[in-house]
C-alpha positions in Angstrom: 100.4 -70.4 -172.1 102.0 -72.9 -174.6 104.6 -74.8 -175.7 103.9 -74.9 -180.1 105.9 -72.8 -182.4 103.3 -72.1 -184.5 104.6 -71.3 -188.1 104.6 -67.7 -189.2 106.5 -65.7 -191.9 109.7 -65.1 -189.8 111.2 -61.5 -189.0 110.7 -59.3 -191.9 112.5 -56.5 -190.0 113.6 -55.9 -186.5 115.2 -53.4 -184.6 118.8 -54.3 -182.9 118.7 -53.6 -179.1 120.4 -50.5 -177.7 122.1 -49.3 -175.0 119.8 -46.4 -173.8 121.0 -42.8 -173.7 120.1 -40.7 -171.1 117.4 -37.7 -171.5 118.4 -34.2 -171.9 115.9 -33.4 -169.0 114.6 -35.5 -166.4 110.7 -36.3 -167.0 108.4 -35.7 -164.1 105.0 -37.8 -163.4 102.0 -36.0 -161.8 99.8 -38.2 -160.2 96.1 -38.6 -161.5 94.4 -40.9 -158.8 95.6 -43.5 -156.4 95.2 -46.2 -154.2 94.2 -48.6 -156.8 94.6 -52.3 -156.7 96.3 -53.9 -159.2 95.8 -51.2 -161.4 95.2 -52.2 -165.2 94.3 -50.7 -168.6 93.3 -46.6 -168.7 91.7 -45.1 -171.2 89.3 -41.7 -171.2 85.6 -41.4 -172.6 83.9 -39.0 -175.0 83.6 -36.4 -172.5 86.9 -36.6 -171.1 86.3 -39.0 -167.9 89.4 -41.2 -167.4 88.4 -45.1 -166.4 90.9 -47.3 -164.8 90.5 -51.1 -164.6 91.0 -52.6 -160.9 91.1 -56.2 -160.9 90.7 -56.0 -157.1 92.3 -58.2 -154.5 90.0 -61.6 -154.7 88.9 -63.1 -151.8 88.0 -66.0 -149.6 85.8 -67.8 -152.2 87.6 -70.9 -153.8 91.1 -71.2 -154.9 93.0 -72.4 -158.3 96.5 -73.0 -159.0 97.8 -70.5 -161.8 101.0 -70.3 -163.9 100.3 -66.4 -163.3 101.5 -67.3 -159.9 104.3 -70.4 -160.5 101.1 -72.4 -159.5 100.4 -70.4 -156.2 96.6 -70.5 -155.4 94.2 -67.5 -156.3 91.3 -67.1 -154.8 88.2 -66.0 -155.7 86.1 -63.0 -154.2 84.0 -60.0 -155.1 86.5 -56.9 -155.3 87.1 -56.0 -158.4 85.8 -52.8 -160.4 86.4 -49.2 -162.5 87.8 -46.5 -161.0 86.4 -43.6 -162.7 88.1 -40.0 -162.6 85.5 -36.9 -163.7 86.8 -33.9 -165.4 86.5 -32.0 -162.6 88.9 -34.4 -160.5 86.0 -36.5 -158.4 87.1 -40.1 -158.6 84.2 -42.8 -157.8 83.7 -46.7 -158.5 81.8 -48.2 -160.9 81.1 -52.1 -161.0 81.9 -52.7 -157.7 81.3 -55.7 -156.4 82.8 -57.5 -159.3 84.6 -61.1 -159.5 87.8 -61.2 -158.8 91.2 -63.9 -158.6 94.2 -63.5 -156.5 96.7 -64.5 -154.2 95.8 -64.9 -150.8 96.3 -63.3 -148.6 98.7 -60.8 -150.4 96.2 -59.6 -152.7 98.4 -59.7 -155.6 99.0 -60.9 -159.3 94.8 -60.0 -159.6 92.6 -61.1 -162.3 89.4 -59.3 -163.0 88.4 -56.0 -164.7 91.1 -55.4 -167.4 90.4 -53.3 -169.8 87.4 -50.7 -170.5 87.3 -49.2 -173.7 85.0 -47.2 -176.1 84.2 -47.6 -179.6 84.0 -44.1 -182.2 80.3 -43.7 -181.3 80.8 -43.9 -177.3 80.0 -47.2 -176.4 81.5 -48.8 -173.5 83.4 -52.4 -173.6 84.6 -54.5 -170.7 87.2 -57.2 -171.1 87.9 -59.4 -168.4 90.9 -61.6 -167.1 91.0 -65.0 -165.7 94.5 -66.3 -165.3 94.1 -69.8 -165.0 92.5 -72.9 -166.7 89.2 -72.2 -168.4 87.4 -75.5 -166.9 87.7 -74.1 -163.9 85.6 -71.3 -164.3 81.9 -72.3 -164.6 82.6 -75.4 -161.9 79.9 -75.5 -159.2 83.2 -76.4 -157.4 87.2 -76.3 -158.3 88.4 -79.2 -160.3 92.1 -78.9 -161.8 90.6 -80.3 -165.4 92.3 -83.1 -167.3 94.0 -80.2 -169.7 95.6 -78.1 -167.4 99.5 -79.2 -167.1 100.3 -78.5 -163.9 103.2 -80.5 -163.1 102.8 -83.9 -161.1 104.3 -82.7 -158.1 102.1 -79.8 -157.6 98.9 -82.0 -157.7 98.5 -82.4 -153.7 99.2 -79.4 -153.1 95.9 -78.1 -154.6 93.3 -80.6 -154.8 89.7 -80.0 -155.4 88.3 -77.6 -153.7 85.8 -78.9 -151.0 81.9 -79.1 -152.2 81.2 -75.9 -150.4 83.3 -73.8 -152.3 82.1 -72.2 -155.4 84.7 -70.2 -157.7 82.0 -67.7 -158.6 83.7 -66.4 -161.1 81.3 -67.2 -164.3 82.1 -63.2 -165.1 85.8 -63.6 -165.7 87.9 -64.0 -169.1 84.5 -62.5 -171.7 84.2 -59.7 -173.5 81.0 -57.3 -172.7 79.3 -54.1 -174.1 78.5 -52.7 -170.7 76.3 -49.6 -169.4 77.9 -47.1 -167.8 75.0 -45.9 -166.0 73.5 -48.8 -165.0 76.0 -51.4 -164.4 74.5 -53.7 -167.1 76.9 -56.3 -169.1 75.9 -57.7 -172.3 78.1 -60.8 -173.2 79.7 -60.2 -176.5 82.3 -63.4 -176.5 83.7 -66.4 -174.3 87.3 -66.6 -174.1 87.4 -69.7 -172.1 85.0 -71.1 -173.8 86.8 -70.4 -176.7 89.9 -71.6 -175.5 88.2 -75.7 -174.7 87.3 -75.9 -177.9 89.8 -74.5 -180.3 93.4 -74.2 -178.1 94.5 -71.6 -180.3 98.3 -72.1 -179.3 97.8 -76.1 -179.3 99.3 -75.9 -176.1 98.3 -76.2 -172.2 94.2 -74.7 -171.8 95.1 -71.4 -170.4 93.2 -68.3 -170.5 93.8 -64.4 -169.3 92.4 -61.9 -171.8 94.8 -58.6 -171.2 94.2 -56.0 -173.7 91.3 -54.6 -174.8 91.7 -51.9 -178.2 88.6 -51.2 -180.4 89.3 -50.1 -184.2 86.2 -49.5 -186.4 83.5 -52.7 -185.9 86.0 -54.3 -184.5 87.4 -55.6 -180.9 90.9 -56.5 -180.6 92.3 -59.0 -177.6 95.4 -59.9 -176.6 95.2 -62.9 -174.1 98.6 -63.6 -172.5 97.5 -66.9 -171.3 96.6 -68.6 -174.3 99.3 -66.9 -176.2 96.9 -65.7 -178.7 95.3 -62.8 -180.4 91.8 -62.3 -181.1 89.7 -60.0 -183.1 85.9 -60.4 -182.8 83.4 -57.8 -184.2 81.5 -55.6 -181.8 78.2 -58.1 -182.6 80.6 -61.1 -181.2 80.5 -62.7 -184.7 83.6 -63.4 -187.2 85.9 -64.1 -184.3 89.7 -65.0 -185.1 92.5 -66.1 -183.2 96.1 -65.8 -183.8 98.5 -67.8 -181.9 101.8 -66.2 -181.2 105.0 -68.3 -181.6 107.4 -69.5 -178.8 110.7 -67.6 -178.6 113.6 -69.7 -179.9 116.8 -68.3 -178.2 120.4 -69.6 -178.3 123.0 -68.9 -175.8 120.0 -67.0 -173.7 121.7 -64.7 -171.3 119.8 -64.7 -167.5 120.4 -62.9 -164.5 121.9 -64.5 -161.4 119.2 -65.6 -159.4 118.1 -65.0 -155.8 119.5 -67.3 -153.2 117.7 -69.5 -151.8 114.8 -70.1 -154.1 113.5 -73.1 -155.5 112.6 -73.9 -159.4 109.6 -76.0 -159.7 110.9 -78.6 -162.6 109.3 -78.2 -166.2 109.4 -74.3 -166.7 111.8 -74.2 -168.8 111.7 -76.1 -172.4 115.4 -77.2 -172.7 116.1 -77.7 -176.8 119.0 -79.8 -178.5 121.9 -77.6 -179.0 122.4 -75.8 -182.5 124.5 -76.7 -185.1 127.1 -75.0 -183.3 126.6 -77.3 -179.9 125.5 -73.8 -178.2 122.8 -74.4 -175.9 119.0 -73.5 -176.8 115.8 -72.9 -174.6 112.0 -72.0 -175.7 109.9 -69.6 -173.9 106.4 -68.7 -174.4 105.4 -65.5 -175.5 102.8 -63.9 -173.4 101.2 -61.4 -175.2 100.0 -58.5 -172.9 99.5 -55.7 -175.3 98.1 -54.6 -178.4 97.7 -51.3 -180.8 96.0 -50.8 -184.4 98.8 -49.2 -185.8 98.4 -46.1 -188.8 98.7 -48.9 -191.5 95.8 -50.7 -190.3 97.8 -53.8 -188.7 97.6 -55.0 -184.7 101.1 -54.4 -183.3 101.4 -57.3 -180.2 103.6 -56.5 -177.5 105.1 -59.4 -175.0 106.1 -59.9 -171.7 107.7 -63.1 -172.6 107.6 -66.1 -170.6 109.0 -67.7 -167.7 112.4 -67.3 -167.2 112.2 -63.4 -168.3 115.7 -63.5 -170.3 116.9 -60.4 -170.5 116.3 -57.7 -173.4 114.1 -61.3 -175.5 110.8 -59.4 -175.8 109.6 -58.6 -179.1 106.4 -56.7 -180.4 104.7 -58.5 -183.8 102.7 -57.0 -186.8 99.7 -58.4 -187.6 99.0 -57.7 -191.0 96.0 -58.4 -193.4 96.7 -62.2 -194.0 96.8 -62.9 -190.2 100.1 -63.7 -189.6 102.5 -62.6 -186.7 106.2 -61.3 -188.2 108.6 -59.9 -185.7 108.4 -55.8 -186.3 110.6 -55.2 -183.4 112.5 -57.0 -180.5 115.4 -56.3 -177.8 112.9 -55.2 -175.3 111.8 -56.0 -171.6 108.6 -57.6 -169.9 106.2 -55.3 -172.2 102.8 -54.1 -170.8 101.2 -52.3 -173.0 101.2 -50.6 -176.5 99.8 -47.9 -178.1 100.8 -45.1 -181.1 100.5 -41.1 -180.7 99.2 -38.9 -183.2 102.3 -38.7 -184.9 102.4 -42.3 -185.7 105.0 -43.1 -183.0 104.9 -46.6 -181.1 104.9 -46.2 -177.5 106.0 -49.2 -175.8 105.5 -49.6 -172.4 108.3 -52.1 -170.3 107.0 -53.7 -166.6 110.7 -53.4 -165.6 113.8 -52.9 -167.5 115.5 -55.9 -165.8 114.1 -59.7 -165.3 111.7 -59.9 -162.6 113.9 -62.6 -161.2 116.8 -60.7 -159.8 113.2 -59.3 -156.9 111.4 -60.7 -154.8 109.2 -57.8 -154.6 107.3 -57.2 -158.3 105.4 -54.2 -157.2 107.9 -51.8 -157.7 110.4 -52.8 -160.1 112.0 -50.1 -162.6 110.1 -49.9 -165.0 110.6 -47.5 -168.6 108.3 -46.0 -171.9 110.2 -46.0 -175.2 109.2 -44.5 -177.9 110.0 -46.2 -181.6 109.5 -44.2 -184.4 109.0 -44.9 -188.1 112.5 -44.9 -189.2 113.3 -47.5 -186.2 115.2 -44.3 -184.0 114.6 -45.4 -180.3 113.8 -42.5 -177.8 113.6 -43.3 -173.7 110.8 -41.2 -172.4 111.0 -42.2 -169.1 113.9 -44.1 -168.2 114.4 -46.8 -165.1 114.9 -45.0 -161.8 113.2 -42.1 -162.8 108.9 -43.0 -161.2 108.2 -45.8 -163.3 107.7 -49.1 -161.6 105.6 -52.0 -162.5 103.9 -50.3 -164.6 100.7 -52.1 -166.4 98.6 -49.7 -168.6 99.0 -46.6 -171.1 97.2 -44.6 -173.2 97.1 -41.1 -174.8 94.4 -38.7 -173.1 92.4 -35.8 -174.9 94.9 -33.4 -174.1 97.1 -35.7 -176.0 99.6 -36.4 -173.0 101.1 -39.7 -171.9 98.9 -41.5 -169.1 100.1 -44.6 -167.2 99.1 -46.9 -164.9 102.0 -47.3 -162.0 102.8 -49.6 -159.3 99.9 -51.9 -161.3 100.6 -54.8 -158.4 99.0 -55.0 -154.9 96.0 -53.6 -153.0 96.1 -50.3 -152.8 99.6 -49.4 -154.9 98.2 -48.5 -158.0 98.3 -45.1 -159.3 97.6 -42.9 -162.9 100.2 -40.5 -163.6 100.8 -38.0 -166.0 104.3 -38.1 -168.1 105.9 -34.4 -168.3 108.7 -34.8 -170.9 109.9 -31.1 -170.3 112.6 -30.4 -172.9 112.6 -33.5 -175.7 114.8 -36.3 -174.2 117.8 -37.2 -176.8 117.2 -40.2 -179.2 119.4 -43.2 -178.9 121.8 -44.0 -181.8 120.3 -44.9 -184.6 118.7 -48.7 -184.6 120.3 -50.9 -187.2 117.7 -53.0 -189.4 118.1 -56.9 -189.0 117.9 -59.9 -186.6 119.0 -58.9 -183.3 122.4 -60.8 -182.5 122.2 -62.9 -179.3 125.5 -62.9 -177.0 127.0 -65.8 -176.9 128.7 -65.5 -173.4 129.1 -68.4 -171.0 125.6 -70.2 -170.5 125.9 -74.3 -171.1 125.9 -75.8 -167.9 126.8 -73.6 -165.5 123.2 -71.9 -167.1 121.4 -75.1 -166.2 122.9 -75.3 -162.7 121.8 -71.5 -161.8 118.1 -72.7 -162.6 117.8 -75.5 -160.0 116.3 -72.7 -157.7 113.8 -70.3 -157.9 109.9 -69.9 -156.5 109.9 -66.4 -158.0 105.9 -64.7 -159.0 105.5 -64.1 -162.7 102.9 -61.9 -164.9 100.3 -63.0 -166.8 
């Protein structure tokens, strides 16, 4: 995560936020498999065999403080791996065994296995997560690294860890070609590495590759830690990153929050007011997903950061000269991307409403838009009816709508299939422009809601 507005050719055209319009028919969602833990990225094989990556639950290895977490502790362990669904239903594990981060002794917010993929001729990729600072990583032995900006006040609360305890967790936030039949891994690129040396963002050293989607020669990554975007070719050379810019908002509108809680202080990046004396704040982005769109470009979804104000998120283009322009924006706590066969942009949404208003994040309403060409918004699956937390999509062979659901805690996570029935009803038209922000009563009564909170947070 960072704190850099990195320059970039500002919104060449966006999409005003709508008020969604109900379906003409429910949709219905079958479940594929279950009982998956902390269910990520799904995508299907040549022959058909659906793989889902399960970050796992960690362990009782070593622990780190993560922003993932508001600077919880996750721990390290050896539960991660691919849940792999054969044509004829049988559902196995592959990779088992494999490193994994997360809280203890929940099992949540899980780092590991994130995405499996396949290039056009059938080979296998694995991209893995981290969620926390890269120095960490390859330490015989936790050390909180003289980069990583965890605030003051958190600093005793997670010292080193003591001799004994080794992370393990050397495995975590690369990119490998890996055999299916075998188990073998063959290193393609370091993100944490990457992210010592170059600090894409300019911001804190934070790593957590999300995304994983393959076009051509090439290997596209979306890391919602760093706030970056890579793409690497599938022989790890010619690798380039793209930072993603903070979020600049004016009279940001927020949820009440839940009594009781406490805000750890430096979250939030209060700005000097505009011109106007309204009151400003900068969030990070937090890229989570990514889609090579018909015209060649990587479309970027965000979850946007910390504190999740409501309908901010925004999905960039990535064009030819590298830099980020906002396509589209008025969305919620995006997951995941990806376009059908008509050329339609399916945009996947955690939960329609800020995380903060729950203290449970495994089941919050979540909803799949679809945005067409001519910017018409369509709700596919709409809060309240089976969506929640919902952390992965794809389109399968039989050219139907696959989701991960419930993608937080052991054992929650499911695949299910989405059964539109009858089309649903587009929303109103979208207008082209710069989404207008409400200016409605924020100022100080806005700073004096945010003096408590110890809510979780994605990526």
């Amino acid at each position: 995560m960072n704190f850099k507005l990195s320059a970039f050719t500002f919104i060449s055209f966006c999409f005003a936020a709508i008020v969604s319009v109900p379906a003409a028919q429910a949709v219905s969602l079958t479940t594929i498999v279950e009982g998956i833990s902390n269910a990520r990225g799904v995508s299907f094989g040549p022959d058909g065999t659906m793989y889902v990556a399960e970050p796992g639950v960690g362990g009782d290895g070593a622990c780190q403080p993560s922003p993932s977490t508001l600077f919880q502790p996750i721990c390290a362990g050896n539960s991660g791996s691919i849940v792999r669904v054969k044509t004829d239903g049988q559902t196995d594990r592959i990779f088992t065994g494999f490193q994994s981060l997360a809280e203890q002794p929940s099992g949540n917010q899980a780092a590991g296995p994130a995405d499996l993929q396949f290039d056009s001729v059938g080979n296998a990729y694995l991209l893995t997560g981290y969620a926390g600072y890269p120095g960490n990583r390859d330490a015989e032995t936790l050390e909180l690294g003289s980069n990583y900006a965890l605030p003051p006040q958190q600093l005793a609360v997670f010292p080193p860890s003591a001799p004994e305890d080794v992370l393990n967790t050397s495995n975590l936030a690369k990119l490998f070609k890996a055999d299916l039949n075998t188990g073998g891994l063959t290193e393609i690129f370091d993100f944490a590495k990457y992210e010592i040396a170059n600090n894409p963002d300019g911001g804190d050293q934070v790593t957590n590759p999300y995304d994983l989607t393959i076009s051509g020669d090439t290997a596209y990554v979306v890391d919602g830690g760093g706030n970056a975007t890579y793409s690497i070719k599938l022989d790890g050379s010619e690798a380039k990153a793209t930072a993603l810019p903070l979020n600049i908002i004016t009279n940001p509108q927020l949820p009440e929050l839940p009594p009781g809680a406490e805000l750890p202080p430096g979250l939030i990046n209060f700005l000097e007011p505009d011109e106007n004396g309204d009151p400003r704040i900068s969030i990070q982005s937090v890229p989570t997903g990514g889609a090579v769109g018909p015209d060649g470009a990587l479309y970027v979804g965000e979850y946007s950061g910390f504190p999740y104000p409501q309908d901010e998120a925004r999905i960039f283009r990535i064009g030819e000269d590298g830099v980020p322009t906002v396509f589209a924006e008025g969305f919620n706590a995006i997951t995941e991307l990806t376009f059908d066969k008509e050329g339609n942009l399916l945009v996947l949404q955690f939960t329609d409403t800020s995380q903060i208003t729950s203290q449970d994040i495994s089941s919050l309403p979540g909803s799949l838009i679809r945005l067409a060409a001519d910017g018409t918004r369509t709700t596919l699956v709409g809060a309240g009816e089976g969506l929640e937390s919902a952390d992965g999509l794809t389109i399968g062979p039989d050219n139907q709508i696959y989701v991960t659901n419930r993608g937080v805690g052991p054992g929650n996570g499911s695949v299910v299939r989405v059964n539109t029935g009858a089309e649903p009803v587009p929303e109103p038209a979208s207008v082209l422009g710069i989404l207008a922000l409400s200016a409605a009563g924020v100022g100080s009564k806005f700073k004096g809601k945010l003096k408590q909170l110890t809510h979780k947070f994605k990526a």
